[in-house]
Backbone as CSV, one residue per row, in Angstrom:
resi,resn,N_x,N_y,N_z,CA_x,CA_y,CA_z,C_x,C_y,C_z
1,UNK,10.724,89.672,159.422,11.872,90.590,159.263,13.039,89.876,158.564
2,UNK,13.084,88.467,158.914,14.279,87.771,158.143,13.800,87.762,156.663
3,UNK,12.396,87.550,156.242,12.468,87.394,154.901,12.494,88.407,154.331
4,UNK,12.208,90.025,154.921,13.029,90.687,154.432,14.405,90.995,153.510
5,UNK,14.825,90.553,154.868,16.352,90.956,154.532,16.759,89.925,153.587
6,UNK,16.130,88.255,153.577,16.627,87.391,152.365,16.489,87.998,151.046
7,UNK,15.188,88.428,151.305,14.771,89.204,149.897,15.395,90.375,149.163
8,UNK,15.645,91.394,150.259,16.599,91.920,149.533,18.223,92.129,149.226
9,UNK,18.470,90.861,149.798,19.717,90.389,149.297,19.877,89.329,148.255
10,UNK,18.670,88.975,147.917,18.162,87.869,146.657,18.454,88.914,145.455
11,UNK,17.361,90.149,145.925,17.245,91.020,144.879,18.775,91.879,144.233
12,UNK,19.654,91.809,145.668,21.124,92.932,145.753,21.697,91.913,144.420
13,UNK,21.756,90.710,144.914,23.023,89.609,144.316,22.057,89.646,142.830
14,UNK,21.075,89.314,142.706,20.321,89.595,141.098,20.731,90.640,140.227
15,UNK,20.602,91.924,141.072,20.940,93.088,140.489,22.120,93.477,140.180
16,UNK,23.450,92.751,140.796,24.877,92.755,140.708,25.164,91.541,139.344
17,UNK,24.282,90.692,139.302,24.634,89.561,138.966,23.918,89.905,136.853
18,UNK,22.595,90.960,137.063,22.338,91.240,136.027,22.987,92.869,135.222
19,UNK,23.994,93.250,136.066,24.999,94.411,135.931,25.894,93.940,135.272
20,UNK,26.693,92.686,135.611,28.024,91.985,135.267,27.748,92.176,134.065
21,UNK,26.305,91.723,133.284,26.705,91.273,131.766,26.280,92.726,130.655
22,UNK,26.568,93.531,131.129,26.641,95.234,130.708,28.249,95.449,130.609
23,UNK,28.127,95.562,129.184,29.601,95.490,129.096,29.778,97.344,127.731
24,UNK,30.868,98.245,127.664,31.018,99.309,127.458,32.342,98.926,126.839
25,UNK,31.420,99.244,125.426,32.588,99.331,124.013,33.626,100.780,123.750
26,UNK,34.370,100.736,123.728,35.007,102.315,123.352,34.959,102.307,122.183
27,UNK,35.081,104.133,121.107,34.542,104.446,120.403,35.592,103.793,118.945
28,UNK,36.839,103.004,119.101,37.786,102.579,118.360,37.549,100.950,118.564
29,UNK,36.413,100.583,118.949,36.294,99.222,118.974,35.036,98.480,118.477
30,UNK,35.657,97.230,118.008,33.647,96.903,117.694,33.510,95.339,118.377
31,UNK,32.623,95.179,118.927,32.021,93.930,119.729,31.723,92.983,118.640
32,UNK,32.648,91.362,119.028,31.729,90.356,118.470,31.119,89.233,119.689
33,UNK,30.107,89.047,119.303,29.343,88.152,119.904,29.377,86.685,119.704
34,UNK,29.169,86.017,120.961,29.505,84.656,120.689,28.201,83.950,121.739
35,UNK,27.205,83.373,120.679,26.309,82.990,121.817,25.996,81.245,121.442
36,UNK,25.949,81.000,122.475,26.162,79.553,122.474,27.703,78.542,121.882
37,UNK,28.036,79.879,121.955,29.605,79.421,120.753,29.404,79.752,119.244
38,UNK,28.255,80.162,118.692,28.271,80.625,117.301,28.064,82.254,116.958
39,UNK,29.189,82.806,116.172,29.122,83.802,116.304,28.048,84.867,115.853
40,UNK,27.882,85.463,116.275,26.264,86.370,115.404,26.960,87.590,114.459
41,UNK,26.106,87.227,113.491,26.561,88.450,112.255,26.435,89.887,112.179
42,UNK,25.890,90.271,113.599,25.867,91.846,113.910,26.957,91.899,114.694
43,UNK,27.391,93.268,114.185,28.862,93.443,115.123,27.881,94.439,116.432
44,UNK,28.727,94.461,117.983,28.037,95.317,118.287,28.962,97.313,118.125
45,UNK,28.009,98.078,118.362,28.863,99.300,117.891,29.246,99.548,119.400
46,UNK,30.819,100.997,119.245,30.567,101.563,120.930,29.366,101.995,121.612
47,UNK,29.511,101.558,122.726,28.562,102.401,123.983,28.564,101.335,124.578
48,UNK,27.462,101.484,125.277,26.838,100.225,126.192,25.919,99.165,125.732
49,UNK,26.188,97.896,125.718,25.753,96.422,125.323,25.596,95.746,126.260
50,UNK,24.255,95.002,126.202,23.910,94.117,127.444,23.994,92.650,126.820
51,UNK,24.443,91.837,127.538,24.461,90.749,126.966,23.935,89.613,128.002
52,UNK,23.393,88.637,127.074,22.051,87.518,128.242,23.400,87.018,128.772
53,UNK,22.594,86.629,130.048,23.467,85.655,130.936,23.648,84.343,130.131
54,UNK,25.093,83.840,131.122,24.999,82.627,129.748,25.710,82.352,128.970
55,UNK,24.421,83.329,128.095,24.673,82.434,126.701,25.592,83.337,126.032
56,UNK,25.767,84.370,126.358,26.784,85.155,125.096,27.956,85.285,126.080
57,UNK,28.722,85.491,124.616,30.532,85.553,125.178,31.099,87.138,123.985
58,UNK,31.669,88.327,124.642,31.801,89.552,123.887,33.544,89.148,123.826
59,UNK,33.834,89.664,122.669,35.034,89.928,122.017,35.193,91.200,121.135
60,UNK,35.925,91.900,122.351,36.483,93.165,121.382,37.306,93.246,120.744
61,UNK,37.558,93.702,118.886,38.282,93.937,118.209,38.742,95.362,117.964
62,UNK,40.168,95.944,118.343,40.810,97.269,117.936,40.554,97.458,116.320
63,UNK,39.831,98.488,116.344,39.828,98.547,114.186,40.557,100.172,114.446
64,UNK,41.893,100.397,114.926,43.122,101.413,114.916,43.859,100.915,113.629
65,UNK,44.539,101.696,113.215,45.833,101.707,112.734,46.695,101.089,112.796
66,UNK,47.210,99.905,112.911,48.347,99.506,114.022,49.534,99.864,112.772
67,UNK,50.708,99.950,113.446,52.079,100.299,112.640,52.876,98.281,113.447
68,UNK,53.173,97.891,112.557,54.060,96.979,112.633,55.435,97.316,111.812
69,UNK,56.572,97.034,113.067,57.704,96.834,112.128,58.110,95.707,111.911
70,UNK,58.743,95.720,110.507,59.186,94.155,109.761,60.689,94.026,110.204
71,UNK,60.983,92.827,110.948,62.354,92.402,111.025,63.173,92.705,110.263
72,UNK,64.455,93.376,110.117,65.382,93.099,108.587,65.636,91.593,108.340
73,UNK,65.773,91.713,106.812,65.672,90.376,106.437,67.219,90.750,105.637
74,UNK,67.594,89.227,105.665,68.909,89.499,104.530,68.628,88.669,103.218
75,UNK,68.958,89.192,102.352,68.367,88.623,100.949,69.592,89.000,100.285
76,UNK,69.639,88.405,98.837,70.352,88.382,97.647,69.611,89.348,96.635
77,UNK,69.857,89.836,95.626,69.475,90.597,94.983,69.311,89.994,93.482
78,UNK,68.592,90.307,92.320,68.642,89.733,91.312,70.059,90.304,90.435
79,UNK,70.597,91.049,91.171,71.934,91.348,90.224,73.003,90.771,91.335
80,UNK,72.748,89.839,92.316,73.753,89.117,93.234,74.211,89.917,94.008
81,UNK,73.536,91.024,94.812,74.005,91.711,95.476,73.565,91.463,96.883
82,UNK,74.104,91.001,98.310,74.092,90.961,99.245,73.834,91.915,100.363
83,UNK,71.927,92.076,100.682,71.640,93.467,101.130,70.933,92.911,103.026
84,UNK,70.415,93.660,103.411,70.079,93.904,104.800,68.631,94.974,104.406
85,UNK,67.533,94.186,104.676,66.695,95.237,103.769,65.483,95.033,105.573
86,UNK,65.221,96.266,106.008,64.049,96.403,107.413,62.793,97.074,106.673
87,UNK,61.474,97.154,107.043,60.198,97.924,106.432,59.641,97.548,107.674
88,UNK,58.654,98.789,107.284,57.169,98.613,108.352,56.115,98.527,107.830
89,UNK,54.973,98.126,108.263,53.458,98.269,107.664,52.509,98.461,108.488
90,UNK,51.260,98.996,107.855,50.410,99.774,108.487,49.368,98.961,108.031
91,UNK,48.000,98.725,108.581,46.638,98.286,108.751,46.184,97.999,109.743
92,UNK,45.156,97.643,108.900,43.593,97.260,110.374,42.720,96.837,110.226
93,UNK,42.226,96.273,111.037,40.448,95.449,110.743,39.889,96.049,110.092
94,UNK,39.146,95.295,108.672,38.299,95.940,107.910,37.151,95.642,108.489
95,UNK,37.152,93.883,108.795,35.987,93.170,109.293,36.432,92.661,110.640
96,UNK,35.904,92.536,111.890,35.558,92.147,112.695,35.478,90.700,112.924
97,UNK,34.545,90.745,112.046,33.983,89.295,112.534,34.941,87.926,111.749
98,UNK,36.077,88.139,110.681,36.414,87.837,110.343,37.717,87.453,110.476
99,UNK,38.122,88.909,111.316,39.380,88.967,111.965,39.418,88.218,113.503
100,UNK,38.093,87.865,113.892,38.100,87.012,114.741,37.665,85.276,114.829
101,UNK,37.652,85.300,113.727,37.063,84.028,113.490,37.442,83.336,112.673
102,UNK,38.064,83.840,111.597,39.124,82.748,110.219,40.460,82.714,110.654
103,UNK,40.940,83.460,111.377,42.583,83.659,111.883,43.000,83.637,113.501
104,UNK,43.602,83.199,113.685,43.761,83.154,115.253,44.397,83.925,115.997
105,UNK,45.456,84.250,115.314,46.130,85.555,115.435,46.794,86.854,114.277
106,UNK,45.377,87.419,114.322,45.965,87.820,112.541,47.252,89.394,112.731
107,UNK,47.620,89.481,113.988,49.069,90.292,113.982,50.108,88.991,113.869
108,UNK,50.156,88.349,114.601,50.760,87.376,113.988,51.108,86.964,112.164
109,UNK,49.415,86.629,111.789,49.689,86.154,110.482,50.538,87.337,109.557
110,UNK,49.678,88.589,109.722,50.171,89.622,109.006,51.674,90.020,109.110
111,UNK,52.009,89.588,110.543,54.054,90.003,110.491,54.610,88.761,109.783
112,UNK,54.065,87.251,109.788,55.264,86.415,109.172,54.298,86.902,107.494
113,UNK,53.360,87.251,107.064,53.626,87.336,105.740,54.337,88.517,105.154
114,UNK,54.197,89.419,106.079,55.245,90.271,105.615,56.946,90.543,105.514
115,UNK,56.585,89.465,106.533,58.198,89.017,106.442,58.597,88.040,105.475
116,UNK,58.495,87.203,104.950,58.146,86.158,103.600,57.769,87.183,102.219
117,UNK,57.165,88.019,102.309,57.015,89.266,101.077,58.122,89.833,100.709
118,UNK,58.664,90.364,101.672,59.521,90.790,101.525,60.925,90.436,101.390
119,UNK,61.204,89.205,101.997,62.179,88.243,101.386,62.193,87.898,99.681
120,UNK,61.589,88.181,99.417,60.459,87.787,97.935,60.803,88.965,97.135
121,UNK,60.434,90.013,97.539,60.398,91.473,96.691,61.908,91.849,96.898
122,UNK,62.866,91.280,97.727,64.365,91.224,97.815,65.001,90.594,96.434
123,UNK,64.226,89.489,96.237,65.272,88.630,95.327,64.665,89.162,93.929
124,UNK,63.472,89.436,93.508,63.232,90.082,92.530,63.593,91.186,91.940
125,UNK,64.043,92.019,92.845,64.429,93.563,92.515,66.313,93.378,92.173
126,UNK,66.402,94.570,91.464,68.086,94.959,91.549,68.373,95.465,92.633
127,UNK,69.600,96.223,92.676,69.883,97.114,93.268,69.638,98.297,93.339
128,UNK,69.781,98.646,92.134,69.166,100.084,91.683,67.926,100.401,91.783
129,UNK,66.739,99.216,92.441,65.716,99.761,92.288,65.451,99.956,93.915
130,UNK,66.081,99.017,94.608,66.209,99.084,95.819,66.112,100.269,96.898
131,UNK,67.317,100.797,96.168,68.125,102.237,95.955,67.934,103.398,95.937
132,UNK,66.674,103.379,94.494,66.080,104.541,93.721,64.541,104.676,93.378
133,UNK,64.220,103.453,93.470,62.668,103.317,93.332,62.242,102.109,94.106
134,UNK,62.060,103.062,95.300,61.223,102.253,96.584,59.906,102.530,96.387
135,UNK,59.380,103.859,95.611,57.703,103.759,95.276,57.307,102.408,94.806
136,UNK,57.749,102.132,93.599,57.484,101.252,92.999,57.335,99.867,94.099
137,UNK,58.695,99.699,94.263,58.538,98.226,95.381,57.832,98.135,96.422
138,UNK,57.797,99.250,97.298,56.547,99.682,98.097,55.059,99.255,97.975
139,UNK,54.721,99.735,96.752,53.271,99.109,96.207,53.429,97.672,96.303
140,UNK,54.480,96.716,95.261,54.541,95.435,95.198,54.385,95.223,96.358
141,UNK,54.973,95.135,97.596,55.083,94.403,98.493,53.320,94.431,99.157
142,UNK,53.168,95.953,99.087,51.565,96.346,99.327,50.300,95.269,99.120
143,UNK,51.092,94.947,97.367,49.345,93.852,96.723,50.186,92.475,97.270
144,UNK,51.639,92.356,97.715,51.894,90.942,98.003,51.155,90.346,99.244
145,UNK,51.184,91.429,100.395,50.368,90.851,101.687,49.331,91.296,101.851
146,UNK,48.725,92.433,101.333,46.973,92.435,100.608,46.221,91.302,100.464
147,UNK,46.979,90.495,99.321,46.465,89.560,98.804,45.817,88.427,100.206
148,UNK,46.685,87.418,100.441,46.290,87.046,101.806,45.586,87.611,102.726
149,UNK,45.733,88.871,103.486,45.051,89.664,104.250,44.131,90.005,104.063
150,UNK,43.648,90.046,102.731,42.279,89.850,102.349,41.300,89.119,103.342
151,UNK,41.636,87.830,103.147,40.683,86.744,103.224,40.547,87.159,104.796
152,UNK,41.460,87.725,105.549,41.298,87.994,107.085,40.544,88.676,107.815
153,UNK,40.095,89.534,106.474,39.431,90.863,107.129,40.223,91.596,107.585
154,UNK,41.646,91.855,106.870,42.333,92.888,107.037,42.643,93.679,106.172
155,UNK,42.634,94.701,106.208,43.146,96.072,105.276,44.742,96.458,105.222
156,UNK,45.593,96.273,104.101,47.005,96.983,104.703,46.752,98.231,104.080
157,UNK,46.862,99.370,104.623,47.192,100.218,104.628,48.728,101.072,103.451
158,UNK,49.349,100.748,104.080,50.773,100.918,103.167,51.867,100.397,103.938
159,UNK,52.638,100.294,103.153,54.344,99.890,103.485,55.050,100.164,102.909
160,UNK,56.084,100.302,103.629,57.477,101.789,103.116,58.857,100.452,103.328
161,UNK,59.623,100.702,102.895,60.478,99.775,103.030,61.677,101.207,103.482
162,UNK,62.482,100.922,104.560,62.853,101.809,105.773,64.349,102.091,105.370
163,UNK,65.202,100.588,105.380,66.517,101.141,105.673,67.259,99.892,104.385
164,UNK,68.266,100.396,103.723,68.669,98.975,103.057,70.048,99.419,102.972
165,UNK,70.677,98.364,103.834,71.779,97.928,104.187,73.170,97.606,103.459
166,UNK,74.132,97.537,102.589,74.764,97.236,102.028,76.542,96.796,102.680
167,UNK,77.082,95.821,102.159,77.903,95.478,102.409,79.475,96.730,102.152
168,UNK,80.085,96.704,103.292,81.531,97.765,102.573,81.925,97.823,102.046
169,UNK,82.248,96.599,101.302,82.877,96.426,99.490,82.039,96.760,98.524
170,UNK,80.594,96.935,98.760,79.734,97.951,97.823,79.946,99.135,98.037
171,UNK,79.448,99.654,98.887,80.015,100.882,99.127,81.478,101.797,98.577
172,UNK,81.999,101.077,98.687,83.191,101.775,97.886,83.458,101.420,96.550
173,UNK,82.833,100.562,96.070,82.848,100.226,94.496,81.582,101.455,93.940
174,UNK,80.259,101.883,94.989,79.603,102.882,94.644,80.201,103.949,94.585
175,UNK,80.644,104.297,95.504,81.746,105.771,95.701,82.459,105.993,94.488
176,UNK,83.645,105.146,94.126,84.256,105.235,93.039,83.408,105.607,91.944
177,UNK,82.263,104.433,91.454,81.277,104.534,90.704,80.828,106.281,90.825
178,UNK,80.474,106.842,91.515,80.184,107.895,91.505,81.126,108.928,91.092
179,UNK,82.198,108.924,91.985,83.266,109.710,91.695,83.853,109.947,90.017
180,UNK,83.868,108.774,89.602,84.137,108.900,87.683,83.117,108.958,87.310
181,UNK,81.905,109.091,87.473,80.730,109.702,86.740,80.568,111.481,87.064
182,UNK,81.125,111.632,87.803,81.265,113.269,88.479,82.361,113.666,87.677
183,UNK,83.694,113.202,87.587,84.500,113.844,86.758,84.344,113.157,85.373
184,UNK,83.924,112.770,84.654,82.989,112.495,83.531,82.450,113.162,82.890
185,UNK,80.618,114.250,83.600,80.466,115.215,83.726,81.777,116.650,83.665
186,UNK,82.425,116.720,84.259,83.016,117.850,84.272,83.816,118.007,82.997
187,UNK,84.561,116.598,82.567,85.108,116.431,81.505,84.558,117.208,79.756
188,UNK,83.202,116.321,80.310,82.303,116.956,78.823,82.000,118.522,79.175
189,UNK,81.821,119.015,80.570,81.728,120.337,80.865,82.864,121.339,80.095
190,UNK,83.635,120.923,80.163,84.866,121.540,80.260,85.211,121.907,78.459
191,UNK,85.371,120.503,77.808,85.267,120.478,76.760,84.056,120.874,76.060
192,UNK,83.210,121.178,76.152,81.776,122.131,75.410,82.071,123.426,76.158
193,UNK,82.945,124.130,76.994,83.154,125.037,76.825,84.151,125.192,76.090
194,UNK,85.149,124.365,75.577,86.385,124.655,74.615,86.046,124.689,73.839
195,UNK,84.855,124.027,73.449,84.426,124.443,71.682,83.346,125.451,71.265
196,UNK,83.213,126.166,72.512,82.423,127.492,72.539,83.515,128.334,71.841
197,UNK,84.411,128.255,73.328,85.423,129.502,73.225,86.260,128.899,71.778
198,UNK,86.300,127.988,70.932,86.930,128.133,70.248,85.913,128.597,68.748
199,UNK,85.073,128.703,69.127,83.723,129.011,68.017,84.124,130.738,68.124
200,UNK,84.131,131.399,69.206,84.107,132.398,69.187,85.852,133.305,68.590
201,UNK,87.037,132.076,69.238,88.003,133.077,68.905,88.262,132.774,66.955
202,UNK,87.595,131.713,66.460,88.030,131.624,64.641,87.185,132.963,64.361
203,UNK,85.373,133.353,65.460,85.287,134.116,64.578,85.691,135.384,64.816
204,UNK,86.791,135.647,66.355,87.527,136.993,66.484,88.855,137.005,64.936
205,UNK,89.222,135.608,64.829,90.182,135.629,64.277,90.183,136.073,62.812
206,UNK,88.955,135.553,62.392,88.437,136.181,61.155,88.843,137.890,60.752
207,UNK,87.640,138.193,61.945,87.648,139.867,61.765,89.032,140.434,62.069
208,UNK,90.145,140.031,62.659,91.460,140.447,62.609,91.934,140.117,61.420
209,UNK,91.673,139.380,60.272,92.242,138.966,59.241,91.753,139.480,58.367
210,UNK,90.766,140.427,58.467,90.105,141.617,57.459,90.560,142.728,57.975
211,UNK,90.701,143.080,58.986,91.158,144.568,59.696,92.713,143.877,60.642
212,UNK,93.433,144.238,60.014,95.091,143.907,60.806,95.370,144.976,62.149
213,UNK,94.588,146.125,61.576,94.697,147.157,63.090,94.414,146.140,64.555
214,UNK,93.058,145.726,64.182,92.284,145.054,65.333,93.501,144.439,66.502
215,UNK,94.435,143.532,65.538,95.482,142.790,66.497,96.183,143.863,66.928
216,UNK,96.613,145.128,66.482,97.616,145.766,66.533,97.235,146.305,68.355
217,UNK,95.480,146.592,68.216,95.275,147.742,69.129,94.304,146.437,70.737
218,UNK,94.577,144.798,69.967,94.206,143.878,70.835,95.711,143.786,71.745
219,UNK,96.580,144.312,71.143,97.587,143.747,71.545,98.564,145.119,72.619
220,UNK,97.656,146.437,72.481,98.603,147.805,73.422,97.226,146.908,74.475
221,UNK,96.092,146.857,73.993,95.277,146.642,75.378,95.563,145.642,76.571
222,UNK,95.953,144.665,75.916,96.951,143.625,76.623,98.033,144.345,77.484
223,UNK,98.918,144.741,76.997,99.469,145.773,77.643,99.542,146.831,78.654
224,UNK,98.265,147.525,78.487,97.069,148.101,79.774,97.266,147.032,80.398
225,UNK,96.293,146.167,80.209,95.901,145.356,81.028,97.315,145.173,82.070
226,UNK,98.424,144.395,82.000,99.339,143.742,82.302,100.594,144.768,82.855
227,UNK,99.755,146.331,82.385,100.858,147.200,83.232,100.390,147.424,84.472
228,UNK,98.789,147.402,84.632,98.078,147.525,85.724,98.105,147.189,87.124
229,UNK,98.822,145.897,86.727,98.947,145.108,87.975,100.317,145.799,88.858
230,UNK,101.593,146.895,88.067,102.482,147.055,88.705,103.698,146.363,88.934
231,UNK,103.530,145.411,87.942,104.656,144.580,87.726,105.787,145.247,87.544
232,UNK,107.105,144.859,87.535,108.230,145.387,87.363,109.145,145.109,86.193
233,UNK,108.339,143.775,85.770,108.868,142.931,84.079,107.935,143.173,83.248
234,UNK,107.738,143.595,82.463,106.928,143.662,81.326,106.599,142.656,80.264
235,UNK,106.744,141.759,80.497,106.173,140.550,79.027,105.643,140.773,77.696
236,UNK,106.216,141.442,76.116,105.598,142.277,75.239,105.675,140.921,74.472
237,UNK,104.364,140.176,74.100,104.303,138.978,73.087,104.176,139.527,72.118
238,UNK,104.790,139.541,70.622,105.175,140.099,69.720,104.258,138.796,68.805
239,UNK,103.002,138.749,68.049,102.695,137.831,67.415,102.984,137.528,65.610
240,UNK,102.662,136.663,64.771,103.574,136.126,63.855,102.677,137.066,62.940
241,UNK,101.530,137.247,63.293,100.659,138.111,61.951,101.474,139.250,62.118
242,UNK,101.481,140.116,63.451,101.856,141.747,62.888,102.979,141.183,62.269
243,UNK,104.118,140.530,62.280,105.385,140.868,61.257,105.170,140.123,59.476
244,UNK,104.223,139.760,59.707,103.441,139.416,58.514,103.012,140.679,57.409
245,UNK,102.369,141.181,58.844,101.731,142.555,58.036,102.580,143.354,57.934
246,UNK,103.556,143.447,58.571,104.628,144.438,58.506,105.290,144.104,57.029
247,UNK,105.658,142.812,56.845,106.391,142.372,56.027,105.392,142.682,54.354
248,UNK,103.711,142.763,54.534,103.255,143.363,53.428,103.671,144.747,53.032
249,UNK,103.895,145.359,54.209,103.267,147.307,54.187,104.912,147.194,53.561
250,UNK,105.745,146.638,54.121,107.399,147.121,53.315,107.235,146.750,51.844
251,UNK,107.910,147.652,50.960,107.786,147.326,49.342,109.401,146.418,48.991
252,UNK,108.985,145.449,48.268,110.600,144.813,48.204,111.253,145.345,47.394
253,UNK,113.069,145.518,47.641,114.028,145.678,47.309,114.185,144.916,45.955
254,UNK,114.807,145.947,44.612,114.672,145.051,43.062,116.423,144.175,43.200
255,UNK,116.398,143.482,43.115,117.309,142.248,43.214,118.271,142.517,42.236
256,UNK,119.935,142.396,42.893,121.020,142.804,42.592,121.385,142.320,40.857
257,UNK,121.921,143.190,40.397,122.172,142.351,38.434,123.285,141.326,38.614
258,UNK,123.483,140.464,37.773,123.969,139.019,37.691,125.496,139.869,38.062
259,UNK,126.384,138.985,39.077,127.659,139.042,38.926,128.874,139.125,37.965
260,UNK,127.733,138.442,36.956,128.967,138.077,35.602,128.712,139.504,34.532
261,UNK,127.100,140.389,34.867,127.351,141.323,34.016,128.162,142.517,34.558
262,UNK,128.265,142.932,36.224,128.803,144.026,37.092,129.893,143.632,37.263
263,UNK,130.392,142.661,36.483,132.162,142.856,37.572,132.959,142.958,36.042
264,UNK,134.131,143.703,36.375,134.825,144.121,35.431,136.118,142.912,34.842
265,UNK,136.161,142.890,33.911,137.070,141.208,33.621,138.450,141.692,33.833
266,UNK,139.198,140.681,34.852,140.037,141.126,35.297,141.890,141.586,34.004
267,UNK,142.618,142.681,34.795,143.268,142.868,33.424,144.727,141.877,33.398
268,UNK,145.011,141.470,32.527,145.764,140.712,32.311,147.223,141.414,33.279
269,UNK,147.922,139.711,33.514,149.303,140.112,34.651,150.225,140.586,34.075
270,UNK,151.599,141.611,34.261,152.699,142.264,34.073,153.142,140.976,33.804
271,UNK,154.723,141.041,32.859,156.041,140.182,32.835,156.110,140.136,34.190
272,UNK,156.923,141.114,34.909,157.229,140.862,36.262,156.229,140.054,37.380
273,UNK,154.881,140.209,36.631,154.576,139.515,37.762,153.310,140.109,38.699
274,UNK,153.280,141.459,38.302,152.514,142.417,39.253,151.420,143.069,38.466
275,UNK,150.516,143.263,39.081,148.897,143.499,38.386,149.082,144.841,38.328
276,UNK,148.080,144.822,37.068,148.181,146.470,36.462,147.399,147.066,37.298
277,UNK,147.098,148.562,37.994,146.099,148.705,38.294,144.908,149.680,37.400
278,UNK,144.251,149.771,37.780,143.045,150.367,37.136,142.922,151.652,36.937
279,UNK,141.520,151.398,36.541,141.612,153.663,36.723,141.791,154.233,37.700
280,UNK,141.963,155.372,37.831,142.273,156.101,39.381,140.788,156.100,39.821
281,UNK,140.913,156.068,41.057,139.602,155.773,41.555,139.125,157.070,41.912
282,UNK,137.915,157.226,42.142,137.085,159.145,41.851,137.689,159.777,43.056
283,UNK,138.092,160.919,42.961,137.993,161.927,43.924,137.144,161.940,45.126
284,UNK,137.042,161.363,46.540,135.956,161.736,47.491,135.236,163.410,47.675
285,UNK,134.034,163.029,47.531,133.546,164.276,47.388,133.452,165.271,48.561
286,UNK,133.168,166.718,47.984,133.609,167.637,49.279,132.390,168.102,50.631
287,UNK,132.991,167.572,52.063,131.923,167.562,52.914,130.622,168.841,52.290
288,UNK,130.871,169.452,51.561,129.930,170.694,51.435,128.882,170.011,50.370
289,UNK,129.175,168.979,49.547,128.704,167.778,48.787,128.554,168.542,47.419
290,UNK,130.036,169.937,46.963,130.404,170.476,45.880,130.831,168.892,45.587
291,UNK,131.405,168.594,44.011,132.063,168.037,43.370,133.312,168.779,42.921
292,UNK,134.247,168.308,43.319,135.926,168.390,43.049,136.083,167.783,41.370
293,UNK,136.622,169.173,40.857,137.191,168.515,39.373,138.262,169.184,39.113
294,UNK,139.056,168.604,38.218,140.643,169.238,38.202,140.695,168.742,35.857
295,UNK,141.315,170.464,35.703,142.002,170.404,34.393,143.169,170.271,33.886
296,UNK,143.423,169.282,32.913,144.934,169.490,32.643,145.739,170.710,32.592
297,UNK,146.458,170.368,33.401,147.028,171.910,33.203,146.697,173.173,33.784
298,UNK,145.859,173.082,34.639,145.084,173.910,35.568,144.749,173.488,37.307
299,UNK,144.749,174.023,38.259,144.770,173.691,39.641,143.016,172.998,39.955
300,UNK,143.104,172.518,40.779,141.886,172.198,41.135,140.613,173.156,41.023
301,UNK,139.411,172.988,40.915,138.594,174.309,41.448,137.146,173.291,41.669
302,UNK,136.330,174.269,42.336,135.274,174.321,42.369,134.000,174.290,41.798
303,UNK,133.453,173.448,41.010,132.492,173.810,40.055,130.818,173.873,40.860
304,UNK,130.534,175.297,40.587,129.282,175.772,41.565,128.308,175.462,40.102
């Protein structure tokens, strides 16, 4: 009866003891094997893996996504500009067996090279590209820690470069910068509409200078216009063409005969002293606009 019970507690502790080395991969992981200390070139897949007593040693590798964020780094710029530049990056085990066995800690390796990349892709770039074309630098930084991560059996994924920082005395040298490029714009706005509207009034001005009415009847409409409002002053701008035209439609006056032929030469002075006078000067004519004539020797009369 005792060897019974040895026995099947020989068999319990065997059966516990050949359970232990049953080991259960999840479906985001892949098994490397280590037997005798050398690693074997089959990865194992998820599920369940038995492994000899012993001699093998299992190491699971996450082949997820991982998101790392990159420290901000402070860098100089190739146009000497003093920035604060943070990014993140994304990858993951391509290989397994590689990521466990050439690198010791390849989250490790992968954050200081990305931090060193990007110190790097700082001093190369301007500002403006910083700024405005993060696609572009994005990629660079992409094939900069690619490159290395290669050899790891790692994949990067992508990297975005996040936040970039600038000093306050940039900032307001940008602002300004902006601000006179905005009224700049408006400037040339403004002026290409003055040389619209002035395209259009030479050629109103034209057709008023073939038809003189045009101003005459531009100018009661004005008038409409400006009585409309109910004003109590009237403002009548009187312009230089209508008295122009006015001054055509009048016919001129024929210009007075020389002084020296209309004036009568004066008559020589008296002894005494006193000027002769002249002819009697005409009769004013009669409100009825008869003419008054008188005969020697006869009374005034009427000549009908």
């Amino acid at each position: 009866m005792i060897v019974l019970y040895a026995l099947a507690a020989v068999f319990a502790v065997g059966a516990l003891w050949l359970g232990s080395n049953f080991r259960v991969i999840k479906q985001y992981e892949r098994g490397v094997v280590y037997r005798f200390g050398r690693v074997q070139t089959g990865v194992r897949p998820p599920g369940l893996t038995w492994l000899i007593p012993i001699a093998d040693h299992l190491d699971k590798v996450n082949m997820q996504i991982i998101t790392m964020p990159i420290p901000a780094q402070d860098g100089i710029t190739r146009d000497n500009v003093t920035v604060r530049v943070d990014a993140v990056i994304y990858f993951n085990v391509a290989d397994p067996v590689r990521a466990a066995v050439d690198v010791q800690d390849y989250m490790s390796a992968v954050g200081q090279v990305a931090q060193t990349s990007l110190r790097s892709i700082i001093g190369k770039s301007n500002l403006d590209d910083l700024l405005s074309n993060r696609e572009g630098l994005n990629q660079g930084l992409e094939l900069m820690i690619d490159s290395p991560a290669l050899g790891w059996g790692i994949h990067i994924d992508r990297v975005e470069i996040k936040d970039v920082v600038l000093p306050d005395s940039m900032k307001r040298s940008m602002s300004r910068q902006a601000e006179a490029e905005r009224e700049r714009r408006a400037r040339v706005i403004t002026a290409d509409g003055e040389l619209q509207a002035s395209d259009k009034l030479a050629q109103a001005a034209e057709v008023m200078a073939e038809h003189p009415a045009a101003l005459q009847l531009r100018l009661l409409q004005t008038v409409v216009e400006v009585a409309a409002e109910k004003n109590s002053t009237l403002v009548l701008p009187f312009p230089v063409e209508l008295l122009r035209f006015l001054e055509k439609a009048t016919p001129q006056q024929s210009r007075p005969q020389d002084t020296a032929d209309t004036t009568a030469a004066e008559p020589a002075a008296l002894p005494n002293g006193n000027t002769p006078h002249g002819d009697t000067a005409p009769i004013p004519d009669d409100p009825r606009d008869l003419q008054l004539a008188s005969v020697e020797g006869q009374p005034f009369r009427v000549n009908q």
